[in-house]
N, C-alpha and C positions, 0 to 999 in steps of 0.2 A: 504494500500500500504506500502510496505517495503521498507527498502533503503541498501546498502552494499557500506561500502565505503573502498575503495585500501587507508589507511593511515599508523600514529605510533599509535597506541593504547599508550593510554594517554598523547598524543601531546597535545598542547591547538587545534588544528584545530580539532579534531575527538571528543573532548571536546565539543567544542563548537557548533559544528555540531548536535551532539547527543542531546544538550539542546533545539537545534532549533526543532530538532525532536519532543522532550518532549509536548515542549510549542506550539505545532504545531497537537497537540493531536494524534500524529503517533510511533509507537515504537523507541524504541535505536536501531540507526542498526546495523548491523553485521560490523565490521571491522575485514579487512586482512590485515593483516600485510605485509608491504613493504619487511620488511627480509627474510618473509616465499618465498612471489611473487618471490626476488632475487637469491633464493638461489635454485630458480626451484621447488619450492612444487608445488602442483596442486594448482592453483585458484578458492576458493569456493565459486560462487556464486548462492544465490536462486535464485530458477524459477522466474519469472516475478519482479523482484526485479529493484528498481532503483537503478542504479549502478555510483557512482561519486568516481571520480580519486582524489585525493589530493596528495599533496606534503609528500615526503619521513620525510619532516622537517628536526631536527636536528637529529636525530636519527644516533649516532658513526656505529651500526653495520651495517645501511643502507646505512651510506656512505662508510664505507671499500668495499661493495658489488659492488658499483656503481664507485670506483675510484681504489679501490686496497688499500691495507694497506700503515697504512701512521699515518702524525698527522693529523687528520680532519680539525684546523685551517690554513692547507695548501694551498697556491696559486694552482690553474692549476691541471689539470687530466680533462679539460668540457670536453676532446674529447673519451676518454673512460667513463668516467660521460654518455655522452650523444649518445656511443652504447650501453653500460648494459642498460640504458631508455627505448629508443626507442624499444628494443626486448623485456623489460617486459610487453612495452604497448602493443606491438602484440599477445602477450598471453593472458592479460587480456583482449582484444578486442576480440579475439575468446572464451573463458571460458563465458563470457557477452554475444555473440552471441547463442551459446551453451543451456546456460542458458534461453532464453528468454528475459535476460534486456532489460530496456530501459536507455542507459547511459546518465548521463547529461551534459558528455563533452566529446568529439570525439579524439579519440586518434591521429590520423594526424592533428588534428588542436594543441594539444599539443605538436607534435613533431616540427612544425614550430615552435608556440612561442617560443621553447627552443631552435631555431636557431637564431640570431639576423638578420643572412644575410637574409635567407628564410622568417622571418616576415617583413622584411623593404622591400624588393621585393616586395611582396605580399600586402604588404599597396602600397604602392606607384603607384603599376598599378592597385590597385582600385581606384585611383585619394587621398588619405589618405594625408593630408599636412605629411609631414614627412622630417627630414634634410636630406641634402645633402652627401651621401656617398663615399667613398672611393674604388674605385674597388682593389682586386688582392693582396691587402696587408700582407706578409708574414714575414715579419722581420721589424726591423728598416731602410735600408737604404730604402726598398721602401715604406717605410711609410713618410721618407725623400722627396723622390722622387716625389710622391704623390699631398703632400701638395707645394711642389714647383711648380708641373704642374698646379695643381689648384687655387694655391693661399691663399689654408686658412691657415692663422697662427693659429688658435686655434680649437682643434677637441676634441673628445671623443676617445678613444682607450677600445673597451669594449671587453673580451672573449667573440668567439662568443656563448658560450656556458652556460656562468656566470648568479650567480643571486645573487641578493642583493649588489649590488655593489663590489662583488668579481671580485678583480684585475682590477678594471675600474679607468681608467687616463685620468683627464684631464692634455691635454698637451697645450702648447704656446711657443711658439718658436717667436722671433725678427730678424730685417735683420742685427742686431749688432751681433749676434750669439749665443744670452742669450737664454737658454730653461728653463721651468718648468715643472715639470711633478708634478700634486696632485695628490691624491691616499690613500688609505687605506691598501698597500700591504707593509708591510714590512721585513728585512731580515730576516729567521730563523734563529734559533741556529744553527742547521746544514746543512746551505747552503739552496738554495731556497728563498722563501718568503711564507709571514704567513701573515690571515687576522689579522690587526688591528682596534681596536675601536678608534683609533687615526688617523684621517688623516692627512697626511706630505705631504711634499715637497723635491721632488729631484731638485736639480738647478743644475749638472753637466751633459754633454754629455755622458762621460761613463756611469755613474749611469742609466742614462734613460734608454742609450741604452741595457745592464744589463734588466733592469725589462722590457721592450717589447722584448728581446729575449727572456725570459723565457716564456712569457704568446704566442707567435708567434706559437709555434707547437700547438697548441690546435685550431688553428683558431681563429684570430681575425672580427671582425666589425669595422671600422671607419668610424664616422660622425662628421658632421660641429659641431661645438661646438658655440651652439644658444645662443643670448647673454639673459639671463634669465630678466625677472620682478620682481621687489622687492618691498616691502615694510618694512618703520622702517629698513630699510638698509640692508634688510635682502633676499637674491635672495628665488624665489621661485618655485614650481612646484605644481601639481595636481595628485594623485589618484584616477580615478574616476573607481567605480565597474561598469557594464554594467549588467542587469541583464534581459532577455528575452529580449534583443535587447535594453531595455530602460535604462538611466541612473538616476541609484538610490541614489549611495552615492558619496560624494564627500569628501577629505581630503587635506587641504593646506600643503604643508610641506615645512618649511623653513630652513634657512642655510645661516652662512653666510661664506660658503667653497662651491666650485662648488657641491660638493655631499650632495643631500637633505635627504639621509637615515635617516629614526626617530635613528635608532643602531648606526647611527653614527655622532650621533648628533645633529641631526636636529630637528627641534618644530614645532608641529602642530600649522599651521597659522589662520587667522581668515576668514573665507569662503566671510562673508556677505561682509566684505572690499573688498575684490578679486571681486566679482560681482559686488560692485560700482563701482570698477576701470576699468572691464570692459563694462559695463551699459550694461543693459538688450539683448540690439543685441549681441552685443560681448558674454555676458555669452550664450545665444541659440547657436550662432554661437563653440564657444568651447564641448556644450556638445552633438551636432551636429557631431562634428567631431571624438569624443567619441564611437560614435554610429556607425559610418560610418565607425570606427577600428574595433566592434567589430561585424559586417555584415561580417565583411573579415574571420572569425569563425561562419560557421552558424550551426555548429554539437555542437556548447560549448553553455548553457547554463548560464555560468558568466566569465566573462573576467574583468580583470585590468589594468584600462590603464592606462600610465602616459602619461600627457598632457604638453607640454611646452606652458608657457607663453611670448613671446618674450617682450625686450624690447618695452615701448610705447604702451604694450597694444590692436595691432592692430590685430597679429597675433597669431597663435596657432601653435601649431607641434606635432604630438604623437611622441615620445621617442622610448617607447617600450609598446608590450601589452604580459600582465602576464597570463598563466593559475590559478596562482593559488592564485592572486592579492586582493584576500577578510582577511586577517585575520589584521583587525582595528577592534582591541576589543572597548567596548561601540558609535560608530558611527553609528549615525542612518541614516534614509534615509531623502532624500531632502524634505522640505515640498512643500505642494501638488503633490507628487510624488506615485507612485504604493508603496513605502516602506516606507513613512513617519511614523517614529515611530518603523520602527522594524532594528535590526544589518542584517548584510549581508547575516549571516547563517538562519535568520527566513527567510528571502525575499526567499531565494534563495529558502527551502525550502516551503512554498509557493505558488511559482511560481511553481515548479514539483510539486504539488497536485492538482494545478489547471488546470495541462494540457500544461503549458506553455513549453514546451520539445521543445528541441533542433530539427530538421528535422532529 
């Protein structure tokens, strides 16, 4: 059996895919290049080949394709980001069909994840614990508005479009009139904002209001901003990979700034602590709900979830779930689990040798 993966030829993901391959006694497979897919070449894929989507990654000419020219460390473009996407998925979906493939991740299940609204809908009326959202929100004052009908002083403000913590704020606001807004988005040189591997603090109301008007045309998401678990004083969250419905790996990531990102600072926490704190039930119960996120994709053969751990331990909440949420170099899988022993990329592949395919 062959594989054909839509990636960047020589990303670490098509890297490291391609090892999984190796060690997995199956050829290197063919990679297409994101550039070629955007730029409207024909989509080449073999007859009967399994065919897996990955992420553009960082790839400069991938992103001019999908955003328009620009500097790539820029805030904002999800919304044209995420029509040049979605129309390249529809071609790769027919070229695959064409083909014979058997894909191992369903291109409408990828196009919701890459929605934040579209995937919180879609958890939430499969019963998914998930936070509290924000309807209708298009600028700052009704994001004002909002939280004063609702009541929360502390939310999340994410593009609906965004990944990797690109242009996500947390915000908190007091009935003194004191706001903060953290964030990783900062000014450019020429006007705009530009990702930073620094996250900062705006504390003035212009300022805020400034960075959610610029991220508002692209479509926002807002949610309740879940008061997080921590350990060693440090708040934390969960990546857990799902892989053929089951949950294989798990990664702690901590922080002591609302934003867990490892790129942005954050440290891989300690699993087995997390599982005491939350004892045996609790931990079923969280990778339970893991699973229950990634049922709500039954065309995707691996999902990534993030999991909130609420204060005290009790509760859980999936955040968000990622298509493309596997790349934790050296993390292996949970013991006594289906992947104890192997990284993400062996499991995964694997699992499509063994049949284990998406519906």
């Amino acid at each position: 059996m062959t594989f054909t993966v839509i990636g960047t030829p020589g990303d670490r993901r098509t890297e490291l895919f391609a090892a999984a391959c190796r060690s997995a006694g199956a050829d290197a497979p063919t990679v297409v290049p994101w550039s070629d897919v955007l730029r409207g070449g024909a989509v080449r894929v073999e007859p009967g080949t399994m065919l897996r989507i990955d992420s553009p990654g960082e790839d400069p000419e991938a992103d001019a394709l999908l955003r328009g020219e620009g500097d790539p460390s820029r805030v904002g473009g999800g919304a044209r980001w995420y029509r040049t996407f979605t129309a390249a998925l529809g071609r790769i979906a027919c070229a695959g069909a064409r083909a014979g493939g058997r894909a191992l991740n369903d291109v409408g299940d990828i196009a919701v994840m890459f929605d934040k609204r579209l995937c919180h809908a879609r958890l939430q009326s499969a019963g998914v614990p998930v936070p509290g959202a924000l309807p209708d929100v298009d600028g700052y004052a009704a994001l004002r508005e909002r939280m004063e009908c609702t009541g929360f002083r502390r939310v999340f403000v994410k593009p609906a479009h965004g990944s990797s913590a690109s242009g996500v704020i947390a915000l908190q606001t007091a009935p003194n009139g004191r706001i903060k807004a953290v964030t990783s988005a900062a000014p450019g040189p020429g006007g705009g904002y530009v990702n930073s591997l620094r996250v900062r603090a705006y504390e003035s109301e212009p300022e805020v209001a400034a960075l959610i008007g610029a991220l508002a045309p692209d479509g926002l998401h807002v949610e309740r901003w879940v008061p997080k678990a921590a350990l060693n004083g440090r708040s934390l969250d969960l990546r857990v990979v799902v892989i053929a419905g089951e949950p294989t790996h798990a990664v702690v990531r901590t922080s002591r700034s609302p934003m867990t990102n490892l790129h942005l600072g954050g440290a891989r926490g300690d699993l087995g602590a997390v599982r005491a704190a939350l004892g045996e039930r609790g931990w079923r119960g969280a990778l339970d709900a893991c699973a229950r996120a990634a049922a709500c994709f039954p065309g995707s053969l691996m999902v990534g979830v993030d999991l909130l751990v609420e204060t005290g331990w009790r509760r859980v909440a999936v955040g968000e779930v990622n298509a493309f949420g596997d790349l934790l170099p050296g993390l292996t899988g949970l013991p006594g689990g289906a992947a104890e022993g192997l990284d993400t990329y062996t499991a995964q592949v694997r699992a499509a040798l063994s049949e284990k395919l998406p519906a």
